[in-house]
C-alpha positions in Angstrom: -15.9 8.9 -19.1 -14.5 12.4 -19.2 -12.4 13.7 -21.3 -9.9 13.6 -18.8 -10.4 10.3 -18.1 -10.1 9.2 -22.1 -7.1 10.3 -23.1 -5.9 6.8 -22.6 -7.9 5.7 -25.4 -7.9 8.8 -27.3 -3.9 8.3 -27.9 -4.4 4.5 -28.5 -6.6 6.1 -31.6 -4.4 8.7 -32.3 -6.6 10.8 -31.6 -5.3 12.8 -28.1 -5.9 16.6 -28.2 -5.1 17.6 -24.9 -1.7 18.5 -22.9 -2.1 15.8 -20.8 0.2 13.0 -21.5 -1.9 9.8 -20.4 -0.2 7.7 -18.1 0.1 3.8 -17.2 2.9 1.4 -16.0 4.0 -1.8 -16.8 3.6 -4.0 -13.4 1.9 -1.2 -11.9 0.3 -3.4 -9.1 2.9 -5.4 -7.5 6.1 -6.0 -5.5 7.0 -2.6 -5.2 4.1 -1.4 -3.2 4.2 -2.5 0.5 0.3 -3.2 0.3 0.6 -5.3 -2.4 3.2 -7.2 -0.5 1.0 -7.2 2.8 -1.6 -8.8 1.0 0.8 -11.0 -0.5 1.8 -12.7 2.3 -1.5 -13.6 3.5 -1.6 -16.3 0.4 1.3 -19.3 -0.4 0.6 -19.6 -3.7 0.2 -16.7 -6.2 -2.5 -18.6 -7.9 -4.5 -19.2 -5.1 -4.7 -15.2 -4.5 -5.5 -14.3 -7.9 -8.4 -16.1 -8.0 -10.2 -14.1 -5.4 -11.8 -11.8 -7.4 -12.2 -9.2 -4.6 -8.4 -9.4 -3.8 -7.5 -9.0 -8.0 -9.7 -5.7 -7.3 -8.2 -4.6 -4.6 -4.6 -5.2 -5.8 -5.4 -3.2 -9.4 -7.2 -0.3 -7.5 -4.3 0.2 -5.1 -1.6 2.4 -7.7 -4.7 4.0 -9.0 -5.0 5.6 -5.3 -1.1 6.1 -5.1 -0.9 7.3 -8.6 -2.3 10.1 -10.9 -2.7 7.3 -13.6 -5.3 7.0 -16.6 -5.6 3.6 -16.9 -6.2 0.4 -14.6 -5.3 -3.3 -15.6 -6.6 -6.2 -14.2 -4.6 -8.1 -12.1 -4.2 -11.2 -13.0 -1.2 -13.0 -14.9 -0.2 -14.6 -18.3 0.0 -18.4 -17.4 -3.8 -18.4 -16.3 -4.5 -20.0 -19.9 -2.0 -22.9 -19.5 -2.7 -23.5 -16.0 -6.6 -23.4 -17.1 -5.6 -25.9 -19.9 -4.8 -29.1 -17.5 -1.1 -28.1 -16.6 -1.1 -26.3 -13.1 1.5 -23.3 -12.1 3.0 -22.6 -8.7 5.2 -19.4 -8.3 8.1 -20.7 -5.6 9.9 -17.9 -4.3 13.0 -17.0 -6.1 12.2 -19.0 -9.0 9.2 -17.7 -10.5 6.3 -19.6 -11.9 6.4 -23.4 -12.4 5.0 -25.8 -14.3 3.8 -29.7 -13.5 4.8 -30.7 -16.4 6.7 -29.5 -19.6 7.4 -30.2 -23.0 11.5 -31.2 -22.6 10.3 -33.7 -20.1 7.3 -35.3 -21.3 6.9 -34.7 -25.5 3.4 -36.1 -25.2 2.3 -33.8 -22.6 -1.5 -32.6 -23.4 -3.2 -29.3 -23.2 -6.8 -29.6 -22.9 -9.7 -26.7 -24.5 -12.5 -28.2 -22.6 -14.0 -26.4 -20.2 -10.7 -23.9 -20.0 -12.9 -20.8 -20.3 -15.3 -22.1 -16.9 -11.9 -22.3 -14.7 -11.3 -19.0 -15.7 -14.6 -17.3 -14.3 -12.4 -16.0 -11.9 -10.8 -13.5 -13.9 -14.0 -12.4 -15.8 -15.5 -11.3 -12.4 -11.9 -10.1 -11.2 -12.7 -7.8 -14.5 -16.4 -6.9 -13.4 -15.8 -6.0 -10.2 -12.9 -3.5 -11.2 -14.7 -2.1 -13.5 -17.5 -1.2 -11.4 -15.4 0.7 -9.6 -12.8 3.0 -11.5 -13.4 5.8 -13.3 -10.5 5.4 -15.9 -9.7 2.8 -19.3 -9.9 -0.9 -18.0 -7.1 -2.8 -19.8 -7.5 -6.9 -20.4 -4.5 -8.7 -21.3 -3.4 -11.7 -22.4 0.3 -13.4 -23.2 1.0 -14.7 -26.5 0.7 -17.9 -27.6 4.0 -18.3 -28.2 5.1 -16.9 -25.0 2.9 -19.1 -23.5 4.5 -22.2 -25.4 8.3 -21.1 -24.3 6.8 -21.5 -20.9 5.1 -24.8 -21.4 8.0 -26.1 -23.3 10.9 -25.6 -20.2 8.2 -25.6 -17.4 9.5 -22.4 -16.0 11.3 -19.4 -17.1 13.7 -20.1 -20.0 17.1 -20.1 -19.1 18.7 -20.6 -22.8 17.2 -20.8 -25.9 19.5 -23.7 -28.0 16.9 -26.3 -26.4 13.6 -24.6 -28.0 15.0 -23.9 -31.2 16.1 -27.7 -31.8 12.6 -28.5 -31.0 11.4 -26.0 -33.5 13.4 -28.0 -36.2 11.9 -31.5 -35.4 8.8 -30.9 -34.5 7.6 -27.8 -36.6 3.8 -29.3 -37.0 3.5 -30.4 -33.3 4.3 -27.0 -32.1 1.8 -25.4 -34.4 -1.1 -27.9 -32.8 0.4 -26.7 -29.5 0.4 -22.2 -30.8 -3.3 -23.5 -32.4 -4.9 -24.6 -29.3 -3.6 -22.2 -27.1 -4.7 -19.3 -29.6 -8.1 -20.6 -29.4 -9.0 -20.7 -26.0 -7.1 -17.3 -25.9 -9.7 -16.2 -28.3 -12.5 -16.5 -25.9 -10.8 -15.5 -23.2 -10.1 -12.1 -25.0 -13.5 -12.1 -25.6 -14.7 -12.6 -22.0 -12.4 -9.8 -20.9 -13.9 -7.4 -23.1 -18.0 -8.8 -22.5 -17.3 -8.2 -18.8 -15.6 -4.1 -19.2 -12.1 -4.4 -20.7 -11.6 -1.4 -22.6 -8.8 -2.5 -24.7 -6.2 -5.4 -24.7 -2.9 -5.8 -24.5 -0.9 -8.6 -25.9 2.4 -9.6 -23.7 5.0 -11.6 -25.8 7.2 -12.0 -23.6 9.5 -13.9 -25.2 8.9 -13.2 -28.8 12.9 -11.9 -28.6 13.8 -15.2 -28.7 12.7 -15.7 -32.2 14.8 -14.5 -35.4 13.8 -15.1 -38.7 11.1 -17.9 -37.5 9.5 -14.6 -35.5 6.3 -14.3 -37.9 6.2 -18.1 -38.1 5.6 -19.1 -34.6 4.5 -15.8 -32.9 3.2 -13.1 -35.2 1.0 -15.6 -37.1 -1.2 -16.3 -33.9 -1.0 -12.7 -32.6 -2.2 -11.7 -35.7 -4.9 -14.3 -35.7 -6.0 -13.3 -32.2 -5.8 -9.9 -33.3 -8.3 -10.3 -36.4 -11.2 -11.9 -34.0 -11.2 -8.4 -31.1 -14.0 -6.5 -32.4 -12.5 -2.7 -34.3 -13.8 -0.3 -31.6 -11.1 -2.5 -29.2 -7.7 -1.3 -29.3 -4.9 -3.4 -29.1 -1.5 -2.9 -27.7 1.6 -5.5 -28.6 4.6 -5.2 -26.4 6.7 -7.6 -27.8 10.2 -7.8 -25.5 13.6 -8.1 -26.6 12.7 -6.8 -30.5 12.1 -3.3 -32.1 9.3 -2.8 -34.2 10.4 -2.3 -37.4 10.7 -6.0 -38.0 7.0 -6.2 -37.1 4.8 -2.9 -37.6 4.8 -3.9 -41.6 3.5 -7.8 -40.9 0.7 -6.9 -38.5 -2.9 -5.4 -38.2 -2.2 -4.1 -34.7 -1.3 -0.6 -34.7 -0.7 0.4 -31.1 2.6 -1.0 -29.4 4.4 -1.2 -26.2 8.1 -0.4 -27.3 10.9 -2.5 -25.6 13.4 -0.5 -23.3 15.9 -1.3 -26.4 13.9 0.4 -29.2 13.6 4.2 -29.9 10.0 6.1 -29.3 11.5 9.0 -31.5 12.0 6.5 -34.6 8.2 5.7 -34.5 6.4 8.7 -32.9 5.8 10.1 -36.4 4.1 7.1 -38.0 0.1 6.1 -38.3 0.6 4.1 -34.9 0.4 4.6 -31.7 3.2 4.3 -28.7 4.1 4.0 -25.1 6.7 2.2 -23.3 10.7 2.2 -23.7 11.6 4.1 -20.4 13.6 2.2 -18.3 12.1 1.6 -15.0 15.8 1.9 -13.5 15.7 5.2 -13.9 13.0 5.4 -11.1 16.4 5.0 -8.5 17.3 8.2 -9.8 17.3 11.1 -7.0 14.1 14.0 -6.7 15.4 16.4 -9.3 16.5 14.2 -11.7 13.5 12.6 -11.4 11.4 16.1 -12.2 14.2 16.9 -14.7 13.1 13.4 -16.8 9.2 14.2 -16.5 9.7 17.8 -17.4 11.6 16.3 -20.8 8.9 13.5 -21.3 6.6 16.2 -21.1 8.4 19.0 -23.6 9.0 16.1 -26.0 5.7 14.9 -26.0 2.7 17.0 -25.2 1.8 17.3 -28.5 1.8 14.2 -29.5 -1.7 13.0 -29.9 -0.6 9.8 -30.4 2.1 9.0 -27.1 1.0 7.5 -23.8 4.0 7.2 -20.7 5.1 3.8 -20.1 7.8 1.3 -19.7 9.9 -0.8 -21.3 9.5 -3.6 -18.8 7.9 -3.9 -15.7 8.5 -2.5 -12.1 11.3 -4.4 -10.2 10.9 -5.2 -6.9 13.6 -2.8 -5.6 12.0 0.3 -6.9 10.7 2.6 -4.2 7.1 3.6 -4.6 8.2 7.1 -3.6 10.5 7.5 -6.4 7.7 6.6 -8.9 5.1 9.2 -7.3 7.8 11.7 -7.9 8.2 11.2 -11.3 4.3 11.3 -11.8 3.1 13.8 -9.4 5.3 16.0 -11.8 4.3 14.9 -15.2 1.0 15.3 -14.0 1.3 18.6 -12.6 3.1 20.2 -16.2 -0.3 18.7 -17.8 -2.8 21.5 -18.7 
């Protein structure tokens, strides 16, 4: 790669020289963009189009040609590994993804290892294929096991979190099997992301906010066990939503984070880690010179920071015009030396 084409990496190692902030978004490929949406349409169920390989491709190269971005990330989603695991997903329209089965309804429910990494072939040539064809950082990804279990546990998106935690106090050791089995499989998936040309991972736990004191317990435990097995030259990036770092930075290995839109880059920007995230992707409704005025003070602020990379706090929202968001980065890219 060129130098150019490595700040991504160099920040996630500290280690950025140049006055070019490097660049990626949260849900960069999706809903917003009308040719993600044209594509979309073609296929019923989410699932079924994600494991085309040639259509993941497609859908992670098409910001990188809207966008002057420094990173790609392989489209594909979280709940591949549960789905994978003997307990299918659909995504139904204004519901979100769900689940055949679930934990409230069926405590015996199984999640099965065998064979979990085959059915997910799809995504290691999905990887391949991308990488073949970009000329910027590939990022793998994977949810966190305890994200993964909230969703598994409800059998869609949570809508409270009394139920969970009453679970959590009766059936502490069954949950752990659950976190263990999940985490391993994860493992190898990781591991197949990386053999086939992810340059760095990111884990997504989603729903590690809904944790308090029991956060390192059920969540950072199996992050940090994931974490231990990605070989050292592999960075990893935690975005943990709906908590700031400081209750984590000091438990972990992982040294590169995704800050929530609720936590504060300029608390963190001077320590031995490395950051991006916390803008709020609301502001992308903002008009053109607001827009320019925002990337002209993410650009003052933090040019010099060999150690930032632009980002989000939480994904792109469907009602985001795409125009908006080339604004923002045609101009944070043009300020860049």
């Amino acid at each position: 790669m060129t130098s150019k084409n490595s700040i991504f990496l160099n920040a996630l190692n500290r280690k950025n020289t140049q006055e070019n902030i490097p660049v990626w978004l949260l849900r960069q490929a999706g809903r917003y963009l009308p040719e993600y949406m044209k594509i979309r349409s073609e296929y019923s169920d989410f699932f079924d189009m994600i494991r085309q390989p040639a259509i993941c491709k497609e859908l992670t190269l098409q910001p990188l040609r809207r966008y002057p971005l420094d990173a790609a990330i392989t489209f594909t989603d979280i709940l591949t590994i549960p789905d994978a695991m003997g307990v299918p997903v659909k995504f139904i329209k204004g519901k979100g993804p769900i689940f055949s089965d679930s934990i409230i309804k069926n405590s015996s429910i199984e999640l099965k290892s065998k064979d979990a990494i085959k059915k997910l072939d799809y995504v290691f040539e999905a990887t391949r294929l991308i990488k073949a064809d970009i000329n910027v950082p590939l990022i793998g990804f994977t949810g966190s096991p305890w994200t993964l279990f909230v969703y598994l546990f409800y059998g869609e998106s949570p809508k409270n979190r009394h139920e969970i935690h009453d679970y959590l106090k009766l059936n502490s050791s069954k949950t752990h099997s659950y976190l263990k089995a999940m985490t391993e499989v994860m493992h190898d998936y990781v591991h197949a992301q990386i053999h086939s040309g992810a340059d760095c991972i990111q884990i997504f736990d989603s729903w590690g906010g809904m944790l308090d004191k029991d956060y390192e317990e059920f969540s950072l435990m199996y992050i940090n066990e994931l974490a231990k097995n990605i070989p050292s030259n592999i960075p990893i990036i935690l975005y943990t939503r709906g908590k700031t770092i400081d209750s984590i930075i000091e438990s972990t290995s992982i040294n590169c984070f995704n800050l929530d839109i609720s936590d504060n880059i300029d608390h963190h920007i001077d320590k031995s880690i490395a950051i991006q995230g916390n803008f709020d992707p609301s502001k992308f409704h903002s008009d053109t010179d607001e827009l320019e005025n925002l990337a002209e003070m993410v650009f003052e602020k933090y040019k010099n920071k060999n150690n930032y990379i632009f980002n989000l706090g939480s994904g792109i929202t469907p009602d985001i015009d795409p125009d908006k968001v080339g604004i923002f980065l045609e101009k944070l890219s043009s300020l860049s030396s």
